[in-house]
C-alpha positions as CSV (number, residue, x, y, z in Angstrom):
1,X,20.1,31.4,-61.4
2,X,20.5,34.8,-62.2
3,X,20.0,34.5,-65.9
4,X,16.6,32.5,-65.1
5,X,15.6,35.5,-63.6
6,X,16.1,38.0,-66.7
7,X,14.2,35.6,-68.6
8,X,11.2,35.1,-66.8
9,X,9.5,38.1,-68.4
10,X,9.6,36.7,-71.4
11,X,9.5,33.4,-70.5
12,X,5.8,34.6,-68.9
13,X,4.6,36.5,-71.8
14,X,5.1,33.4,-74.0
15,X,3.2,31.4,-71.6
16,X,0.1,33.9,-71.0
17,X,0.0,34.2,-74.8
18,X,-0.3,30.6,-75.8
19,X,-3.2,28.9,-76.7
20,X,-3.5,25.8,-74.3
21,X,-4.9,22.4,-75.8
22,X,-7.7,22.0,-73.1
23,X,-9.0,25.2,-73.8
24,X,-8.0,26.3,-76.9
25,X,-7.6,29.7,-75.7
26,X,-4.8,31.3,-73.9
27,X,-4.7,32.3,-70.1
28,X,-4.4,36.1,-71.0
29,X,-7.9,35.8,-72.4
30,X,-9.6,33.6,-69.9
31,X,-8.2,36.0,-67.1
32,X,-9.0,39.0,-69.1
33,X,-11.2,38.5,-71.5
34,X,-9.7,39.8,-74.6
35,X,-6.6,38.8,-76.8
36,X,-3.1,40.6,-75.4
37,X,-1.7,42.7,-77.8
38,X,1.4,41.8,-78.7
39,X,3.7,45.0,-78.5
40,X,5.4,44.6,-82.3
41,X,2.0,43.5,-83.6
42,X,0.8,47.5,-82.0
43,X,4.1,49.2,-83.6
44,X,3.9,47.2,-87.1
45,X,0.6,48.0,-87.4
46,X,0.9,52.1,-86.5
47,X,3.8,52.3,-88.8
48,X,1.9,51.0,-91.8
49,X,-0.8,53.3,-90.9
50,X,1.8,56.2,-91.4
51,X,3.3,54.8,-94.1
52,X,0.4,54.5,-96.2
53,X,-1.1,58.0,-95.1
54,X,-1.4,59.8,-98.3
55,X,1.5,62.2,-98.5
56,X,0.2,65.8,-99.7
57,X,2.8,67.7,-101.3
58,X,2.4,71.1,-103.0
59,X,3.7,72.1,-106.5
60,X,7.4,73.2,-106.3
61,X,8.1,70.7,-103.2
62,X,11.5,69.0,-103.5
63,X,11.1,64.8,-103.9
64,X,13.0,62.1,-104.2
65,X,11.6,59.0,-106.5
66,X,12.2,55.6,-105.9
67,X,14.1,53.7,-108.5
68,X,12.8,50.6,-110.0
69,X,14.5,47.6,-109.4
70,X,15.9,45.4,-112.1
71,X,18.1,42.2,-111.8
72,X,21.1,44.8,-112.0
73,X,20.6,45.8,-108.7
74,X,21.8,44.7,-105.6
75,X,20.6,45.8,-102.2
76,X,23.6,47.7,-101.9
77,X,22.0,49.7,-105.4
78,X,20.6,53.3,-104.0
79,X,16.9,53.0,-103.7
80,X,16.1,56.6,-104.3
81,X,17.1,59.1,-107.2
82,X,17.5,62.8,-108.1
83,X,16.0,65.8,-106.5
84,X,12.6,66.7,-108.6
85,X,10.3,69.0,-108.2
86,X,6.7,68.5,-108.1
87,X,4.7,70.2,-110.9
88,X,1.2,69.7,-110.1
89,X,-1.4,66.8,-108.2
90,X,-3.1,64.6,-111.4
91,X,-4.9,62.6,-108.4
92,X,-5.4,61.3,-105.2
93,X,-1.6,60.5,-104.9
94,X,-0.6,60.7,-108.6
95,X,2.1,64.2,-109.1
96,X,3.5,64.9,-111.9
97,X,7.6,65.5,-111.8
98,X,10.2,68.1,-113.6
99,X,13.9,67.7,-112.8
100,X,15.3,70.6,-111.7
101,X,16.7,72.0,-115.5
102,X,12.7,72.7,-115.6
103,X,12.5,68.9,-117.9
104,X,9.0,66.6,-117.3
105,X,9.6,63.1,-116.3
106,X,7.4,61.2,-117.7
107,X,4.2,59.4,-116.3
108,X,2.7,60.2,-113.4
109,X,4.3,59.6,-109.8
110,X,2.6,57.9,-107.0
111,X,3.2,59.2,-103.1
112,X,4.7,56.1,-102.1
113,X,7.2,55.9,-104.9
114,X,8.2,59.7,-103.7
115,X,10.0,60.9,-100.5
116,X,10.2,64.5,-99.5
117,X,13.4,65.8,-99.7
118,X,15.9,67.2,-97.2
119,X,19.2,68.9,-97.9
């Protein structure tokens, strides 16, 4: 019995947010008028919103880059590389990289293949 009772918050929420066949709408909107927002849905959504925010960073910040995957790698493999230093902005998100013997990588570098870097 006490286990029921731990469960009934969730066993609620999936109720209120489940589209009955008579109505085809679930009792959270007919009460209220509007969908319910599922919590995850809210904190997936804000954390893409950050993570897509165009990073700015300024020439001489201290980056990581993201290494490309091949079908060497594992998902044990690191996922990001070196410490670089940004040279200069080519574009809305584009930098250009030098390692830190003062050597240009080459291409261009897109924000969300760079991560600031802290020592």
């Amino acid at each position: 019995m006490r286990r029921w009772a731990e469960e009934l918050p969730q066993v609620l929420w999936s109720y209120h947010t489940t589209p009955h066949s008579s109505t085809n709408k679930t009792p959270f909107r007919l009460t209220f008028g509007t969908e319910a927002v599922i919590p995850i849905k809210e904190y997936t959504t804000r954390r893409q919103q950050q993570r897509l925010a165009p990073k700015h960073f300024q020439p001489h910040d201290l980056v990581l880059k993201k290494i490309t995957r091949t079908t060497d790698n594992n998902k044990l493999t690191l996922a990001w590389e070196g410490q670089y230093r940004i040279t200069e902005e080519v574009g809305r998100g584009a930098y250009c990289l030098e390692n830190l013997a003062d050597k240009k990588i080459p291409r261009t570098w897109n924000f969300i293949n760079l991560r600031v870097y802290n020592n």
